[in-house]
DOKEPA-206998 format. One record per residue (C-alpha): residue number from 1; residue in one letter; x negated, y, z. Coordinates in nm, 2 decimals. Layout:
BEGIN
node nr = NUM&rest = A&east = X&north = Y&up = Z $
...
END
This chain:
BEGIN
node nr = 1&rest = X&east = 1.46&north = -9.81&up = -0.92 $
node nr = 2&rest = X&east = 1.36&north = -9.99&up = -1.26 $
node nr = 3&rest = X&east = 1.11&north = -9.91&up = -1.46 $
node nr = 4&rest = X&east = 0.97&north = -10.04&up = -1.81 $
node nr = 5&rest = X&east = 0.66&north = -9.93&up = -1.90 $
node nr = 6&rest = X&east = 0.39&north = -9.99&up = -2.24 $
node nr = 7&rest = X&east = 0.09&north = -9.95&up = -2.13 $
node nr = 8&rest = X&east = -0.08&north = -9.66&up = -2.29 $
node nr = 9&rest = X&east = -0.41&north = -9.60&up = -2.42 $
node nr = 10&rest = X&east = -0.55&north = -9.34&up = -2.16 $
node nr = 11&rest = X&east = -0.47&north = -9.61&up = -1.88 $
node nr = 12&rest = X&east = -0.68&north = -9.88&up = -2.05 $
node nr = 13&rest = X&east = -0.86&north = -10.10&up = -1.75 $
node nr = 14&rest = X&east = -0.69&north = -9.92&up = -1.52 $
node nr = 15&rest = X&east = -0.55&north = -10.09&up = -1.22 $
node nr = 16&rest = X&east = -0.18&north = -10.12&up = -1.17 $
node nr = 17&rest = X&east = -0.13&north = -9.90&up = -0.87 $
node nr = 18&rest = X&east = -0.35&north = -9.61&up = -1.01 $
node nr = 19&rest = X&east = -0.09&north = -9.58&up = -1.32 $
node nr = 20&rest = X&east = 0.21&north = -9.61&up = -1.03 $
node nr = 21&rest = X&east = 0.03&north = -9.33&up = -0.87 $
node nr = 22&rest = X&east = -0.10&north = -9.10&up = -1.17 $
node nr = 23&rest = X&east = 0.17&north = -9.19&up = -1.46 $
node nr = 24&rest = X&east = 0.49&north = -9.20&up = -1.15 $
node nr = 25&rest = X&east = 0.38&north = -8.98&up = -0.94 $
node nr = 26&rest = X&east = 0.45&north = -9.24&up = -0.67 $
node nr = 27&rest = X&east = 0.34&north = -9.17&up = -0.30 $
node nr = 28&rest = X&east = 0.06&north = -9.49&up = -0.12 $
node nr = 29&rest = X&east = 0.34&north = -9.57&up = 0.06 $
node nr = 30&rest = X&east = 0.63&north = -9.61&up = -0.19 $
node nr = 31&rest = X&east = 0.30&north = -9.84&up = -0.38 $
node nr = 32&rest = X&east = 0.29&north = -10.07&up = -0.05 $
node nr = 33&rest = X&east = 0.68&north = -10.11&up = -0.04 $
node nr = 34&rest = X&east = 0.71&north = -10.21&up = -0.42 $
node nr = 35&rest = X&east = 0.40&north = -10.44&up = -0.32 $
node nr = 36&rest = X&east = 0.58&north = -10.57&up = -0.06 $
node nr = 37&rest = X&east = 0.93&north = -10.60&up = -0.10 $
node nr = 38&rest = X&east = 1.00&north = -10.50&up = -0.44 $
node nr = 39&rest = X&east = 0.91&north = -10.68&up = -0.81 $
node nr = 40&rest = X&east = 0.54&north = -10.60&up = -1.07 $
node nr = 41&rest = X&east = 0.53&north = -10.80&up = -1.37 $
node nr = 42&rest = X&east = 0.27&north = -10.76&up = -1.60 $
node nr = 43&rest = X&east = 0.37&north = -10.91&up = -1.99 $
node nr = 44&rest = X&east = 0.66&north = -11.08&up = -1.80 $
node nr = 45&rest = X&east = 0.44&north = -11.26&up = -1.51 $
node nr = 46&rest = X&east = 0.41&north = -11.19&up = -1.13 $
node nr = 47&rest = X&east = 0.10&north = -10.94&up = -1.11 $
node nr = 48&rest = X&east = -0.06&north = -10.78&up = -0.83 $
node nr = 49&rest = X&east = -0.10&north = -10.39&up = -0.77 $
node nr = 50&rest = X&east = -0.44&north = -10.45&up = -0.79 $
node nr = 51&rest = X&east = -0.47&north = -10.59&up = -1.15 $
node nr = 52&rest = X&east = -0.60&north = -10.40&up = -1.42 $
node nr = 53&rest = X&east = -0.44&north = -10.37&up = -1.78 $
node nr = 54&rest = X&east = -0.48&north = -10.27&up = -2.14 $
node nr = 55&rest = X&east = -0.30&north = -10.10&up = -2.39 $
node nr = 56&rest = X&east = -0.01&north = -10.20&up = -2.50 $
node nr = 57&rest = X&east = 0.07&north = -10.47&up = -2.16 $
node nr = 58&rest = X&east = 0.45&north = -10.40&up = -2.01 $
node nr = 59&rest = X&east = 0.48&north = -10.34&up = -1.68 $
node nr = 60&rest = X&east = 0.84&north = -10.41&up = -1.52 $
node nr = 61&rest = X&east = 0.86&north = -10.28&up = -1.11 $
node nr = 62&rest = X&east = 1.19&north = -10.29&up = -1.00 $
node nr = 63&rest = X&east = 1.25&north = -10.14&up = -0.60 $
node nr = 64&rest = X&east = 1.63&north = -10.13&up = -0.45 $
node nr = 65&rest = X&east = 1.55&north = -9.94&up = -0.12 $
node nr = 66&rest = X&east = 1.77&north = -9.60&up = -0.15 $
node nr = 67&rest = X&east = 2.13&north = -9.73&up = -0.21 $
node nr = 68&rest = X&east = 2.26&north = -9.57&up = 0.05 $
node nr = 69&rest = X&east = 2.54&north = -9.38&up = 0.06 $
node nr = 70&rest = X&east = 2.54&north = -9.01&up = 0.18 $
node nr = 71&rest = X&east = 2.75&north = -8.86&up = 0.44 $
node nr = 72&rest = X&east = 3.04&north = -8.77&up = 0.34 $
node nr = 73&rest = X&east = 3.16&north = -8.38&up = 0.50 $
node nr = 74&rest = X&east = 3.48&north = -8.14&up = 0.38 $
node nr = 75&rest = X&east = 3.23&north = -7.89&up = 0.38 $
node nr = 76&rest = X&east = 2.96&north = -8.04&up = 0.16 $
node nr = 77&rest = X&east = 3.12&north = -8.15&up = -0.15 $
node nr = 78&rest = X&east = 2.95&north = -8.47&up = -0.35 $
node nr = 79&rest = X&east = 2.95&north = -8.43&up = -0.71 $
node nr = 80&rest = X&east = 2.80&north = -8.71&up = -0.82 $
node nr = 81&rest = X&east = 2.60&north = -9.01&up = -0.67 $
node nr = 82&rest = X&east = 2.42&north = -9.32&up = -0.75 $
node nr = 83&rest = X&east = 2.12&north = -9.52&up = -0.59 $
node nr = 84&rest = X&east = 1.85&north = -9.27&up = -0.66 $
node nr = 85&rest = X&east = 2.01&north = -8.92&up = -0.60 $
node nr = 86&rest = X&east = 2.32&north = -8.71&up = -0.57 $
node nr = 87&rest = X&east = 2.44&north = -8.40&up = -0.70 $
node nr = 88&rest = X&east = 2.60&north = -8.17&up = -0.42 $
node nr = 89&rest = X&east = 2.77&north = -7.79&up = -0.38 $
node nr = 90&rest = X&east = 2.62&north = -7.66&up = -0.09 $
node nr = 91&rest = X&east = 2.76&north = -7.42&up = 0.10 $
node nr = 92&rest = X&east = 2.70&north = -7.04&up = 0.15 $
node nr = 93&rest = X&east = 2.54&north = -6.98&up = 0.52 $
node nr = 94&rest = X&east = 2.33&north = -7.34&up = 0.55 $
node nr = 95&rest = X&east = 1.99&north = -7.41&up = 0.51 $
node nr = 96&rest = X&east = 1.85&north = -7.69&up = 0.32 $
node nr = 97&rest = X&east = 1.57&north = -7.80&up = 0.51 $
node nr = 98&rest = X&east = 1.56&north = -7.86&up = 0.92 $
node nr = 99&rest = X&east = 1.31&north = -7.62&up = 1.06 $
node nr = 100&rest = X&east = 1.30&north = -7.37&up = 1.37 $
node nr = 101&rest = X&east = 1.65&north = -7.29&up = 1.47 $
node nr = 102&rest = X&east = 1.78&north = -7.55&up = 1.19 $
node nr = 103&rest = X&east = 1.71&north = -7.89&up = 1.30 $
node nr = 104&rest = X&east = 2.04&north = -8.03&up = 1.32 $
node nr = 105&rest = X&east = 2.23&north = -7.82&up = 1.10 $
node nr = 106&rest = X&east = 2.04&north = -7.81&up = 0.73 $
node nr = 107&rest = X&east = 2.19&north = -7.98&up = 0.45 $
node nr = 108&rest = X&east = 1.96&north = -8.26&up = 0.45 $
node nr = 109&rest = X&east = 2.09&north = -8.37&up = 0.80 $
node nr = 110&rest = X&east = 2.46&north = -8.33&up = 0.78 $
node nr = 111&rest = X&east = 2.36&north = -8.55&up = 0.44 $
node nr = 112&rest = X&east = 2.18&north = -8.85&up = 0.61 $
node nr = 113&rest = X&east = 1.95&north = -8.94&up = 0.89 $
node nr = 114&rest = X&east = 1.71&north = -9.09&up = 0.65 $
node nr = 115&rest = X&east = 1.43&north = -8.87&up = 0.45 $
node nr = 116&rest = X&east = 1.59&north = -8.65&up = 0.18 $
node nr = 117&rest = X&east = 1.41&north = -8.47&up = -0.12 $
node nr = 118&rest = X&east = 1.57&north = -8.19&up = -0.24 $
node nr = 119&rest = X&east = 1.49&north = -8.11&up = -0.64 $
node nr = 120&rest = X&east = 1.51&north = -7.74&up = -0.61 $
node nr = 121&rest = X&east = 1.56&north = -7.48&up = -0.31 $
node nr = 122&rest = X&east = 1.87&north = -7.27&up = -0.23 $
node nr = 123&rest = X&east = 1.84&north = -6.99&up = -0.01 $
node nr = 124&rest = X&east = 2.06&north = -7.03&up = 0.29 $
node nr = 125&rest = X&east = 2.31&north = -6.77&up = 0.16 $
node nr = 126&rest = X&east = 2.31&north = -6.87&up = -0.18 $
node nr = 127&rest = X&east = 2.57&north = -7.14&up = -0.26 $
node nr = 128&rest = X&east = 2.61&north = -7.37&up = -0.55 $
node nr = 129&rest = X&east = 2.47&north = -7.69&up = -0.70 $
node nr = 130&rest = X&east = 2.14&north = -7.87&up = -0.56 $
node nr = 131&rest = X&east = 1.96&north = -8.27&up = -0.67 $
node nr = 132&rest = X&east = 1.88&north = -8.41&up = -0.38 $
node nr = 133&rest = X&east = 1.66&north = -8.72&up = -0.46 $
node nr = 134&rest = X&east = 1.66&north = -9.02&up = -0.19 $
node nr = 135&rest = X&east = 1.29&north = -9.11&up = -0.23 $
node nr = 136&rest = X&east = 0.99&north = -8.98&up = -0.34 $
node nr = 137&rest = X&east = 0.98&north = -9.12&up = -0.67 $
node nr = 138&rest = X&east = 1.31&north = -8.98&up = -0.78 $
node nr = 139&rest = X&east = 1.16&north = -8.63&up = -0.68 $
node nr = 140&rest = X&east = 0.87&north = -8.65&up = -0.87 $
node nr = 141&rest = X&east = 1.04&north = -8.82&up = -1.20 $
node nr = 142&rest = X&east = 1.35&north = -8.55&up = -1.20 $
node nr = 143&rest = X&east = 1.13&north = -8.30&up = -1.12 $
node nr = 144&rest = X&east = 0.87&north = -8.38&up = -1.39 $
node nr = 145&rest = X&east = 1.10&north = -8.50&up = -1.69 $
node nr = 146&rest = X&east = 1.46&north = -8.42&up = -1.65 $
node nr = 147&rest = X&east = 1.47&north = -8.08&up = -1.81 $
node nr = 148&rest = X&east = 1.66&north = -7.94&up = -1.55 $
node nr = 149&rest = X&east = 1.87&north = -7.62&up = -1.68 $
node nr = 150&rest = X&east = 2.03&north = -7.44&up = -1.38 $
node nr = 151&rest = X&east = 2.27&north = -7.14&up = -1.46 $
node nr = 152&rest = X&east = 2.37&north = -6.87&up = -1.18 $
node nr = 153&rest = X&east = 2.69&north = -6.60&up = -1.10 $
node nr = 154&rest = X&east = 2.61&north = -6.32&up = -0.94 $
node nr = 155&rest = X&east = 2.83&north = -6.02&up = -0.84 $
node nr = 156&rest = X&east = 2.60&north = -5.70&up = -0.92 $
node nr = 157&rest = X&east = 2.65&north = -5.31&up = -0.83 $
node nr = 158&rest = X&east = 2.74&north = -5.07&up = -1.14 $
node nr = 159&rest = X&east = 2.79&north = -5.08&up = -1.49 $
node nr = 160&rest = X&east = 2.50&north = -5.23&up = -1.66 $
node nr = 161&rest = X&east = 2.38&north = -5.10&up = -1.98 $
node nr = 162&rest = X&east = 2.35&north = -5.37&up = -2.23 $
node nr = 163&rest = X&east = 2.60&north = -5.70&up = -2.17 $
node nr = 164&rest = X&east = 2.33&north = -5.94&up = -2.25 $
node nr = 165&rest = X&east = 1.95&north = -5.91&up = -2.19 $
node nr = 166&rest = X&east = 1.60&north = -6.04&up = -2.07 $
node nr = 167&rest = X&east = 1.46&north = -5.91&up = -1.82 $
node nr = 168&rest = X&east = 1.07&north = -6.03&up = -1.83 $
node nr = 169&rest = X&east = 0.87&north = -5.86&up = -1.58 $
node nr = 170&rest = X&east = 0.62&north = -6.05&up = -1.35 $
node nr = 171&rest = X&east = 0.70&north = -6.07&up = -0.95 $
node nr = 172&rest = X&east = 0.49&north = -6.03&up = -0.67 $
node nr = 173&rest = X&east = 0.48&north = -6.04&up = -0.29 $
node nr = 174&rest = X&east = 0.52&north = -5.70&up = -0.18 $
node nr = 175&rest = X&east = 0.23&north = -5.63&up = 0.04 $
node nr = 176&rest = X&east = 0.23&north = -5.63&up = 0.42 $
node nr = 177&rest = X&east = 0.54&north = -5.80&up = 0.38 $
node nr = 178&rest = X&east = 0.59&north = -6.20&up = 0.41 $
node nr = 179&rest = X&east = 0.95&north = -6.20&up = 0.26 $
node nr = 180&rest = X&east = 0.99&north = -5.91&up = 0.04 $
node nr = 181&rest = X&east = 0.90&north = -5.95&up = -0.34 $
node nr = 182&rest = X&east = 0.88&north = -5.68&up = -0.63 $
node nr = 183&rest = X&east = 0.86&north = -5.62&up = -0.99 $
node nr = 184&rest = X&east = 0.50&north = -5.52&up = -1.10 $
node nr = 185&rest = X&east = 0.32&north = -5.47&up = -1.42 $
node nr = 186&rest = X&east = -0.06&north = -5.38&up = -1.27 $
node nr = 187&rest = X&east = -0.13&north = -5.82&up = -1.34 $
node nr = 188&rest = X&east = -0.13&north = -5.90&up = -0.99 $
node nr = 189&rest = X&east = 0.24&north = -6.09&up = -1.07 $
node nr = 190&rest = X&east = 0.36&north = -6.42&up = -1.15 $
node nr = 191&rest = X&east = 0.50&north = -6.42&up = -1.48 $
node nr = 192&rest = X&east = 0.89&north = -6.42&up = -1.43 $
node nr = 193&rest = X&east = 1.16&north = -6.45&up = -1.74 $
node nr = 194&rest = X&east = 1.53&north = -6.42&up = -1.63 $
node nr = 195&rest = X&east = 1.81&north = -6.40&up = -1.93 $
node nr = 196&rest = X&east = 2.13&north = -6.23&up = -1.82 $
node nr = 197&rest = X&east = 2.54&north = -6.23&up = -1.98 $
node nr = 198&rest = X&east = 2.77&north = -5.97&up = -1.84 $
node nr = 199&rest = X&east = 3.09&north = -6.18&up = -1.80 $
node nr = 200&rest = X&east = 3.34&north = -5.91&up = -1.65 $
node nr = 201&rest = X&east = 3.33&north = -5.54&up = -1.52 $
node nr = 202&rest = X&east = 3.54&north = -5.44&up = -1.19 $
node nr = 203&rest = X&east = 3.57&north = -5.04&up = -1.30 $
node nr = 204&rest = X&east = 3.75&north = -4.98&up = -0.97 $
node nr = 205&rest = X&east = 3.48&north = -5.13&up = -0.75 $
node nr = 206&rest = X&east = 3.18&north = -5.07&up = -0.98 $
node nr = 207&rest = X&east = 3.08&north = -5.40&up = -1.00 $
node nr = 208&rest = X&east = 3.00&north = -5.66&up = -1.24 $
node nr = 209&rest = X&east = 2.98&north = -6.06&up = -1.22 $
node nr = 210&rest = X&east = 2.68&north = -6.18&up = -1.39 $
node nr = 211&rest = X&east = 2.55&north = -6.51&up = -1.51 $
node nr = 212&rest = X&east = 2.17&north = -6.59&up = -1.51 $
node nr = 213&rest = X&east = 1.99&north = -6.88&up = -1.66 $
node nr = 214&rest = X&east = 1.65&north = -6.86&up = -1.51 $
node nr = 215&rest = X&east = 1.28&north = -6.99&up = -1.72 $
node nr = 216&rest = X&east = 1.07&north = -6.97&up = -1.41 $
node nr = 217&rest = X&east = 1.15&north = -6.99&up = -1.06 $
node nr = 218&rest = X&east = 1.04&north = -6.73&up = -0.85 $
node nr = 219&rest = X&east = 1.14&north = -6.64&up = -0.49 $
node nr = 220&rest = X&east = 1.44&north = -6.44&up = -0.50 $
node nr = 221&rest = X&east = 1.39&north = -6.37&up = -0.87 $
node nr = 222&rest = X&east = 1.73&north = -6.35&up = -0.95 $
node nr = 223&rest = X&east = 1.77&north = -6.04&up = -0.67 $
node nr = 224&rest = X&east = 1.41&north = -5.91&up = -0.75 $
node nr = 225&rest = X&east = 1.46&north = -5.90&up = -1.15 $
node nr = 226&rest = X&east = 1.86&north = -5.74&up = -1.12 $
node nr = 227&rest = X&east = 1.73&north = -5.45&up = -0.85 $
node nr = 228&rest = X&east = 1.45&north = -5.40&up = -1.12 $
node nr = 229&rest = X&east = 1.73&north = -5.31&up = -1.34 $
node nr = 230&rest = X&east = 1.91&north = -5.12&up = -1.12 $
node nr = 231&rest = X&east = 2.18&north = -5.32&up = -1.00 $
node nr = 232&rest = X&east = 2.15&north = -5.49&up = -0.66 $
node nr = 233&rest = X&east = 2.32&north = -5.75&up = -0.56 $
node nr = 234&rest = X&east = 2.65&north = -5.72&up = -0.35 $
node nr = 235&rest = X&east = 2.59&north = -5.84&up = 0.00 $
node nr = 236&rest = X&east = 2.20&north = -5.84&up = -0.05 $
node nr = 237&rest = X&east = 2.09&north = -5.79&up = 0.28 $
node nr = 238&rest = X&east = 1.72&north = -5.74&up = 0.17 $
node nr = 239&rest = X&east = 1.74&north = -5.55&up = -0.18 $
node nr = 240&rest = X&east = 2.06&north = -5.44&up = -0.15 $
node nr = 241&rest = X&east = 2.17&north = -5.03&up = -0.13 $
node nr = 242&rest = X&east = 2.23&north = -5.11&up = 0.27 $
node nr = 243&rest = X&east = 1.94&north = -5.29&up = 0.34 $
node nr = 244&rest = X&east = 1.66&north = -5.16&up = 0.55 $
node nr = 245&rest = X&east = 1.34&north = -5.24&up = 0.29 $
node nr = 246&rest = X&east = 1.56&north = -5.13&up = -0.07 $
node nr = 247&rest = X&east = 1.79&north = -4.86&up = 0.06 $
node nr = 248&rest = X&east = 1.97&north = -4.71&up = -0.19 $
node nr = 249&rest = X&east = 2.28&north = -4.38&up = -0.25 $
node nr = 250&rest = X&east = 2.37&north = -4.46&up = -0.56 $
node nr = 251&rest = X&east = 2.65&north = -4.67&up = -0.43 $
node nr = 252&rest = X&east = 2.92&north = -4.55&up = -0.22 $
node nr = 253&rest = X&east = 3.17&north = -4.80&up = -0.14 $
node nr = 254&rest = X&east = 2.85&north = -5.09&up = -0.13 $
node nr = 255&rest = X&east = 2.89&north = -5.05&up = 0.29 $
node nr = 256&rest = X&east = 3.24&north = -5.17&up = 0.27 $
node nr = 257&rest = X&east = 3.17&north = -5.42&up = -0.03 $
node nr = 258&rest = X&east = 2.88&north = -5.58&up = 0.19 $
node nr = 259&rest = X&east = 3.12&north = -5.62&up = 0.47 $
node nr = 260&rest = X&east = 3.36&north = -5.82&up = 0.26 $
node nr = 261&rest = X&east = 3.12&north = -6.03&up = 0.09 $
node nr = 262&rest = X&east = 2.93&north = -6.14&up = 0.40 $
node nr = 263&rest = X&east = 2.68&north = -6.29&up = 0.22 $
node nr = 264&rest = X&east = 2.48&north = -6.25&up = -0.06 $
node nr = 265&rest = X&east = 2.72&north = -6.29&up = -0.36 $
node nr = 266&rest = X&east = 2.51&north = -6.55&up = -0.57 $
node nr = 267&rest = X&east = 2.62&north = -6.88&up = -0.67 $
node nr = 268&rest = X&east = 2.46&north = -7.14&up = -0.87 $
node nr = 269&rest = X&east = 2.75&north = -7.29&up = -1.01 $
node nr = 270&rest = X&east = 2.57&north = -7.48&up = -1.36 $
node nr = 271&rest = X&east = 2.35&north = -7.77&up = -1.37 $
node nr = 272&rest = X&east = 2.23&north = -8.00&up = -1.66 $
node nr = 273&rest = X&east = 1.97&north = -8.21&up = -1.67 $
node nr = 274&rest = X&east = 1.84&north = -8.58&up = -1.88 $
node nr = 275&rest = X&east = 1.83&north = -8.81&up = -1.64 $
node nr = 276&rest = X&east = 1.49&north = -9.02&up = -1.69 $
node nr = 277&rest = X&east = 1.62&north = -9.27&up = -1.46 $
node nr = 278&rest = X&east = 1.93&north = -9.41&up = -1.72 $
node nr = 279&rest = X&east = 1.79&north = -9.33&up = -2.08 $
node nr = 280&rest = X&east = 1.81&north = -8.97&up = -2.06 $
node nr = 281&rest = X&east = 2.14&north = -8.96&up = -2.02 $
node nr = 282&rest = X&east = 2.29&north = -8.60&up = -2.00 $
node nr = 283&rest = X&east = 2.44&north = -8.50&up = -1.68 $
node nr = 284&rest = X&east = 2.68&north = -8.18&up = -1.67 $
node nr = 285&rest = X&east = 2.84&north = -8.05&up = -1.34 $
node nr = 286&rest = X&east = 2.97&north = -7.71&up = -1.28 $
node nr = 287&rest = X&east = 3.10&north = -7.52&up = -0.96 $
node nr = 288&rest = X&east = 3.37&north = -7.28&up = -0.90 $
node nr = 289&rest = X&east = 3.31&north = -6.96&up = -0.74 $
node nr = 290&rest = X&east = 3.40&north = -6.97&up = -0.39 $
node nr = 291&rest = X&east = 3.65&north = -6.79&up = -0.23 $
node nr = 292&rest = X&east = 3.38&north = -6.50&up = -0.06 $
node nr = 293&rest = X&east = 3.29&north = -6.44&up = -0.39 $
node nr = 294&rest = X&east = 3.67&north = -6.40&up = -0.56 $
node nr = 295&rest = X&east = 3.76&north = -6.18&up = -0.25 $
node nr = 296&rest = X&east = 3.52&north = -5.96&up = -0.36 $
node nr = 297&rest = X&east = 3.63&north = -5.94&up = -0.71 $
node nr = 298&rest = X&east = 4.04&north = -5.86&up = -0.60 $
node nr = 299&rest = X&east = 4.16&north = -6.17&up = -0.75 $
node nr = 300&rest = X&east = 4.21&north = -6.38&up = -0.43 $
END
């Protein structure tokens, strides 16, 4: 981690470690381990965290703490990766975060023993591309200023109307449930904006495959927003036609789809993002669709 920084005028007489904190977004104790072990100059001399500044002063802190390398698995292809983060295509079937039931087998632990910060959340069924930042300070600064544009495929039941769209409808928890989420227009919703392409149209299974590019981020949005439409997801065990809470007739051969899919059928296969961390820098990575997903579609 380096950083260059010209002091500006809100943080006049403002002590060093409140800018780390406010400005970076830096955690006490990533403050005491640049104290410690790492470099503060202030107008190219030694300062303490401690010391206050005025506009226009340059701070220089410089920490090498996270150059690690993560674990390398068959299963969990690495993308890309340098000191501060990596870019990896997690698997269908695999949580990202230990928890009950998961604390050995998340991403984050097959990655490293060491603390990992994920920059956005994949549902365990949903596969596809995921930032996972190595410190706190990478989380934050990604999080905060790298633009981050994810795009999704999807494989979707029926025919939809219009091959491009946006679907803005707010979401909400659906009540006396904890999991389930709905479209609803009485304001009690989060506004939610989802854009949509139809890429291709399987006549004989009644399905299309779907690309989203989301402007908010929702819980299950994607699902929530294409049911709203009347199109379900294939293999959506919670707003899918087969599921217990979102049953639906309207497609017949969805039982035997389901089956095949094993999984909901959403992948998030774009990322691009500025990377504050090397002058903005554009970083581009894309993801096949796996082989669940082709299966579904005939053409494996």
């Amino acid at each position: 981690m380096k950083i260059e920084y010209l002091t500006e005028k809100q943080y006049e007489n403002c002590e060093i470690r409140a800018i780390l904190a406010r400005k970076f977004k830096m955690s006490g104790t990533m403050i005491k381990k640049l104290k410690l072990y790492g470099t503060v100059d202030l107008n190219g001399v030694h300062a303490r965290v401690i010391d206050t500044v005025k506009e226009g002063d340059r701070l220089y802190f410089e920490y090498e703490d996270n150059s690690y390398p993560l674990n390398r698995l068959p299963e969990i292809p690495v993308l890309f990766e340098n000191g501060s983060y990596a870019v990896v295509d997690k698997p269908s079937g695999m949580v990202t975060h230990p928890g009950h039931g998961h604390l050995d087998d998340s991403l984050l632990t097959h990655l490293s023993d060491r603390p990992l910060h994920p920059v956005m959340r994949l549902d365990r069924e949903t596969s596809g591309l995921i930032i996972i930042a190595k410190d706190g300070y990478t989380h934050n600064t990604l999080s905060a200023h790298a633009d981050i544009s994810k795009r999704y495929k999807a494989l979707t039941y029926g025919k939809w109307e219009k091959d491009k769209g946006t679907i803005d409808v707010p979401i909400a928890r659906r009540p006396g449930s904890v999991m389930i989420r709905d479209c609803v227009t009485d304001g009690t919703g989060r506004e939610s904006v989802t854009h949509y392409t139809v890429l291709e149209y399987y006549p004989d299974k009644d399905i299309s495959l779907v690309e989203y590019k989301l402007e908010t981020g929702r819980c299950h949005q994607i699902r929530v927003h294409s049911l709203y439409m009347g199109h379900p997801l294939v293999g959506d065990g919670l707003y899918g036609p087969n599921s217990v809470d979102n049953p639906s007739d309207r497609f017949p051969e969805s039982m035997e789809l389901d089956k095949l899919a094993g999984r909901v059928a959403l992948h998030a296969y774009s990322l691009k993002f500025n990377d504050p961390l090397e002058n903005n820098i554009l970083r581009e990575f894309e993801s096949p669709l796996p082989p669940d997903i082709l299966r579904v579609t005939g053409k494996i």
